[in-house]
N, CA, C and O of each residue as an XYZ file, in Angstrom:
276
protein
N      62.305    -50.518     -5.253
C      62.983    -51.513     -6.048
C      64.079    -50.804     -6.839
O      64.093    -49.613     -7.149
N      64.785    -51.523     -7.052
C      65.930    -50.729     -7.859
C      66.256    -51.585     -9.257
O      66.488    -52.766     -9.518
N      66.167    -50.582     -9.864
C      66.135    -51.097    -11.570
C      67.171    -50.758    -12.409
O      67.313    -49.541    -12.535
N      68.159    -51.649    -13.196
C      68.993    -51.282    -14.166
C      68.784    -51.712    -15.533
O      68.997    -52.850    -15.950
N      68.170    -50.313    -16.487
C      68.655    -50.425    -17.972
C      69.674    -50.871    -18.706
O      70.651    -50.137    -18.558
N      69.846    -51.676    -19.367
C      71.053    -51.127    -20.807
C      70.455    -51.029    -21.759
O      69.421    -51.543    -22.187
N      71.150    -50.323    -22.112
C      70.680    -49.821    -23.339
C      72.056    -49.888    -24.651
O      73.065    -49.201    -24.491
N      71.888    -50.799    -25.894
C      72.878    -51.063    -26.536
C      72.629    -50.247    -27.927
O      73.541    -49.685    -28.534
N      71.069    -50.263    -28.405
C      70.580    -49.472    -29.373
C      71.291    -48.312    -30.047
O      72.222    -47.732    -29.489
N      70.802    -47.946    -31.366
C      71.229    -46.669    -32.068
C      70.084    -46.230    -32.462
O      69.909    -45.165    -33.054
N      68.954    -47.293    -32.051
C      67.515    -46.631    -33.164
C      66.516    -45.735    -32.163
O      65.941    -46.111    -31.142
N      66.507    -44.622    -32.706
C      65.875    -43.630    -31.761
C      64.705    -43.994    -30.906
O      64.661    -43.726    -29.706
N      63.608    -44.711    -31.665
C      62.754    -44.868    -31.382
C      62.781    -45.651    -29.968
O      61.972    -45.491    -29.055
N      64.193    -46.776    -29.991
C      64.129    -47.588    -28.984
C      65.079    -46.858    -27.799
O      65.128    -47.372    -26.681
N      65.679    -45.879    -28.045
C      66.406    -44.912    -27.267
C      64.863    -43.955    -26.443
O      65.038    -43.340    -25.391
N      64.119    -43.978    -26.813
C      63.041    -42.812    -26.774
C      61.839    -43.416    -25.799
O      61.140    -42.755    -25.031
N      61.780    -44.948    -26.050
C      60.840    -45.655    -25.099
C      61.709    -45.991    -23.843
O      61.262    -45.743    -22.724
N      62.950    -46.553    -24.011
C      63.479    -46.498    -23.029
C      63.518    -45.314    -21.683
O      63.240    -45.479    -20.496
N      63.998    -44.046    -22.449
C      63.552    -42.895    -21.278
C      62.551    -43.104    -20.875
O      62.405    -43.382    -19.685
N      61.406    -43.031    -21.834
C      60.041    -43.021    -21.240
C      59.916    -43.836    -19.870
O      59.706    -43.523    -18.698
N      60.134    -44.974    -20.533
C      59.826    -46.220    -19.119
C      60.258    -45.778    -17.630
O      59.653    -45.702    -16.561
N      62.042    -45.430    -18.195
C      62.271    -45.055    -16.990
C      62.050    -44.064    -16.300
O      62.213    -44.258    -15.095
N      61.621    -42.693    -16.706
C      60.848    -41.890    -16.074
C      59.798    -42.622    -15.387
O      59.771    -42.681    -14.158
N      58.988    -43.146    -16.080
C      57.403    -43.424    -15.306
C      58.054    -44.506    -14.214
O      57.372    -44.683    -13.204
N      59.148    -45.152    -14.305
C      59.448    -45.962    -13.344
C      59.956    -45.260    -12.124
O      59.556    -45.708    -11.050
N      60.743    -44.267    -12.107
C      61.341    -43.020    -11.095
C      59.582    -42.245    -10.499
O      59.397    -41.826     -9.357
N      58.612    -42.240    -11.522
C      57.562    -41.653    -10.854
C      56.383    -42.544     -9.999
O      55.361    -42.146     -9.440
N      57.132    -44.349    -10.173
C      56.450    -44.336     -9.595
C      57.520    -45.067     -7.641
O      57.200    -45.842     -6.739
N      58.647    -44.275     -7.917
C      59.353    -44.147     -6.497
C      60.466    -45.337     -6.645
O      60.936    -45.891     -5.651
N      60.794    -45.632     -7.818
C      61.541    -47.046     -7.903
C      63.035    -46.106     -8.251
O      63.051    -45.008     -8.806
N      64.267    -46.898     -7.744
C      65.420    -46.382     -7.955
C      65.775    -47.347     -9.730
O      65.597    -48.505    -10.107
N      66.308    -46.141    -10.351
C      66.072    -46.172    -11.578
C      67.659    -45.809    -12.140
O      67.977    -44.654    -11.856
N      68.935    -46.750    -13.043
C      69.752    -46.445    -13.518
C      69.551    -46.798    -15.308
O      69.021    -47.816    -15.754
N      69.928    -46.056    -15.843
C      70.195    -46.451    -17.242
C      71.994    -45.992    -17.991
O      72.639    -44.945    -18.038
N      72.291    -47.700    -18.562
C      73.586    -47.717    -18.875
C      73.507    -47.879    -19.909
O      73.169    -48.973    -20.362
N      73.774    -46.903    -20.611
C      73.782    -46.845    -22.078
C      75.832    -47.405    -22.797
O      76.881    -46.922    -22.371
N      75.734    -48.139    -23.549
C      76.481    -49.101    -24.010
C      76.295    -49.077    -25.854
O      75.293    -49.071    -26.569
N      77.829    -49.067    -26.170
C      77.872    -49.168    -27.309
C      77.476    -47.629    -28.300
O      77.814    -46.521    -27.885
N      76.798    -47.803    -29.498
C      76.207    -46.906    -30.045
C      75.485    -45.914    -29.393
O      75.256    -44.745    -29.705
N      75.133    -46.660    -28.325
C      73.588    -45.647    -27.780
C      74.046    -44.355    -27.085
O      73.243    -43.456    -26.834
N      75.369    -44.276    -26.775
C      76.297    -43.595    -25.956
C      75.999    -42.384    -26.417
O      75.498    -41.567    -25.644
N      76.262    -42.037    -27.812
C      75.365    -40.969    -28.681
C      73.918    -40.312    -28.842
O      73.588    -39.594    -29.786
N      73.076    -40.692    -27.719
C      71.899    -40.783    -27.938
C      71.233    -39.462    -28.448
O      70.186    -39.289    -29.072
N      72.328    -38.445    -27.906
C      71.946    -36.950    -28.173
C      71.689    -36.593    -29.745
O      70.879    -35.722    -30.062
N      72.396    -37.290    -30.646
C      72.321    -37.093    -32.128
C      71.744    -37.462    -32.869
O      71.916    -37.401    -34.087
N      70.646    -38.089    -32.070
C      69.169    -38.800    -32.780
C      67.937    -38.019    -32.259
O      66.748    -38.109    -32.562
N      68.640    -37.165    -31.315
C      67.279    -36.107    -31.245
C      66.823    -35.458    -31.725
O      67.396    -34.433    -32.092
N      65.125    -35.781    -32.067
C      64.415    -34.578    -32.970
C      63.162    -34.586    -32.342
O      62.855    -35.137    -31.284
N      62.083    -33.545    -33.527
C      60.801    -33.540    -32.555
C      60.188    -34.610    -32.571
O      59.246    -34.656    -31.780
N      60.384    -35.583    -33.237
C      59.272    -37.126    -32.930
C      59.555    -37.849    -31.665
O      58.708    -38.296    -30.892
N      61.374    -37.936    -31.494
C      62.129    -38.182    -30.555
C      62.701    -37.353    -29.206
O      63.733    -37.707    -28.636
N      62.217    -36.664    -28.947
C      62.925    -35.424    -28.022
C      63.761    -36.575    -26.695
O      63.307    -36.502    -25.553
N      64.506    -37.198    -26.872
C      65.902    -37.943    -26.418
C      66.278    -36.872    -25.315
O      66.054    -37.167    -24.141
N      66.859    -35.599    -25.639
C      67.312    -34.549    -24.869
C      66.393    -34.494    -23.417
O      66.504    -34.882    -22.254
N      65.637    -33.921    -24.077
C      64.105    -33.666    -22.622
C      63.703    -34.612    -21.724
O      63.270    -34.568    -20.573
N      63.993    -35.653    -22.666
C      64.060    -37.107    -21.601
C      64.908    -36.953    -20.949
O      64.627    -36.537    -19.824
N      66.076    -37.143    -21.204
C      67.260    -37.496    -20.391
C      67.089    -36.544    -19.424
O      67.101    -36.941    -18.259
N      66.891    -35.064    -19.698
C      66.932    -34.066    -18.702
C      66.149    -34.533    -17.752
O      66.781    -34.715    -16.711
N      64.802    -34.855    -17.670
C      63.887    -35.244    -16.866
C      64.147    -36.289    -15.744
O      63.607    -36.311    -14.638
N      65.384    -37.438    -16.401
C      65.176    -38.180    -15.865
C      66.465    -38.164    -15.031
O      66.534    -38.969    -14.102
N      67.425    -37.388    -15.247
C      68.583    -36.684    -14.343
C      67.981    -35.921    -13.476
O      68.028    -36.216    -12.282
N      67.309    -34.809    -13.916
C      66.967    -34.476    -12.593
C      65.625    -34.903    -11.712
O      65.364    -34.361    -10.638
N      64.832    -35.917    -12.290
C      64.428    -36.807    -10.948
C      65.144    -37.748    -10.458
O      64.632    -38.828    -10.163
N      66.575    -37.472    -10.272
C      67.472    -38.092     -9.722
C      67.658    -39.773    -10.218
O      67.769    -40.705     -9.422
N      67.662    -39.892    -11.624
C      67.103    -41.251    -11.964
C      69.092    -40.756    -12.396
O      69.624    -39.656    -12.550
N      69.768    -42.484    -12.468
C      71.142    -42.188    -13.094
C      71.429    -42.875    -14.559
O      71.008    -43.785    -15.274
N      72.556    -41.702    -14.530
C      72.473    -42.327    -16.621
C      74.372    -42.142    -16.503
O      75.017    -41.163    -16.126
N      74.789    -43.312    -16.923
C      76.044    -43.881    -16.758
C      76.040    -44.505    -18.644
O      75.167    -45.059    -19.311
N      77.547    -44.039    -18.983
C      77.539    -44.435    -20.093
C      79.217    -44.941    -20.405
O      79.528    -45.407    -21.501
């Protein structure tokens, strides 16, 4: 199945479930894009250790999941 995010957010928390999802959605074999829009474009500057934003994204680039902004 093929799945597209947006993502319009600035609030980490909702930047942070979002990766999540879409990882577990890429693991479970589904084609997976996330379009981050607006504020969220920044997502890198809300990363901390409650939020690790970064590690997500990495994860989910290289399980070939796409992140278009």
């Amino acid at each position: 199945m093929q799945i597209t995010m947006i993502v319009t957010q600035a609030v980490p928390e909702v930047l942070w479930n979002s990766f999540r999802l879409a990882n577990m959605m890429l693991e479970g074999m589904d084609d997976v894009s996330i379009f981050l829009n607006g504020p969220s474009v920044a997502y890198e500057s809300f990363d901390s250790s409650q939020f690790p934003l970064k590690e997500l994204a990495r994860v989910f680039t290289l399980s070939e999941g796409q992140l278009y902004a």
